[in-house]
N, C-alpha and C positions, 0 to 999 in steps of 0.2 A: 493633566495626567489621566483625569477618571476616562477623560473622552478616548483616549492610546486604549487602554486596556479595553471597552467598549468596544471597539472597532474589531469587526468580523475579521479580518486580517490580523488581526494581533491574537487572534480566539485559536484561530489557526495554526497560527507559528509555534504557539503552547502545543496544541496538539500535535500537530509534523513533532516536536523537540520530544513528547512524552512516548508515541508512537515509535519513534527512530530508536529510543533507549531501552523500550521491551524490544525490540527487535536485536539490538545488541545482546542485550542480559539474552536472548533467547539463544542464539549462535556461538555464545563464545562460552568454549569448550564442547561444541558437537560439532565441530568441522572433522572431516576424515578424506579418505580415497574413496570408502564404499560408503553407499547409503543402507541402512538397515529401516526395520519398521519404527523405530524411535526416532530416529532421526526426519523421516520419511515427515512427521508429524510434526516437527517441528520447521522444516523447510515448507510445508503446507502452511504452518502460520505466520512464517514470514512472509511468505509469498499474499496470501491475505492480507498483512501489513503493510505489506509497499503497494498494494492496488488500492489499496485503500488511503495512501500518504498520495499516488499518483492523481489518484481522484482529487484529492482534496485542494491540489494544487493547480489540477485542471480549472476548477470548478471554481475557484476561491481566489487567485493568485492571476492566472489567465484570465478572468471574468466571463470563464464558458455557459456560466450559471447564466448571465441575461445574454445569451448567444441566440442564433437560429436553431430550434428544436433539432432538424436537422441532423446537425454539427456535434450537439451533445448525445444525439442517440449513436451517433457512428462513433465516437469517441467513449463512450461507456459497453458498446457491443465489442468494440476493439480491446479495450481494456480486460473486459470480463473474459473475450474470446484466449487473449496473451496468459492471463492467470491460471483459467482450467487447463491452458498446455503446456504449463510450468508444472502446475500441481499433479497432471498425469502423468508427464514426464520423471517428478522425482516416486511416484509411485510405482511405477515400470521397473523402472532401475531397482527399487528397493526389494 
């Protein structure tokens, strides 16, 4: 059992499960039609959170971590690129 919980994978799934649950508590009760500057801030941290839950399952779950360098730089530019045009996107709007 100590080896299960050891296991980078298992270290992960805690994290994705702990990460996914402030993302919940963060959203419920600020969904709306309009975004305002409170809200703006809080879809920023989600969006934070799920690039950050994306990575980890890139990285950790895919095995992009022993990849070709490559592979993981277009995948973490793509990534970062997707998140800053979420997060400007809800600040435009807001």
């Amino acid at each position: 059992m100590k080896e299960l919980v050891r296991q980078r994978a298992s270290v992960s799934f805690a994290l994705l499960l702990i990460v996914t649950s402030v993302s919940f508590w963060l959203t419920v009760g600020h969904g709306g039609n309009t975004l305002n500057a409170g809200q703006s801030v809080v879809w920023t941290l989600v969006v934070v959170l799920a690039f950050a839950k994306a990575r980890w399952v890139m990285l950790d779950f895919m095995e992009l971590r022993a990849g070709p360098i490559m592979l993981r730089v277009l995948y973490e530019a793509w990534g970062a690129g997707v998140a800053a045009a979420l997060i400007a996107i809800a600040w435009l709007v807001a």
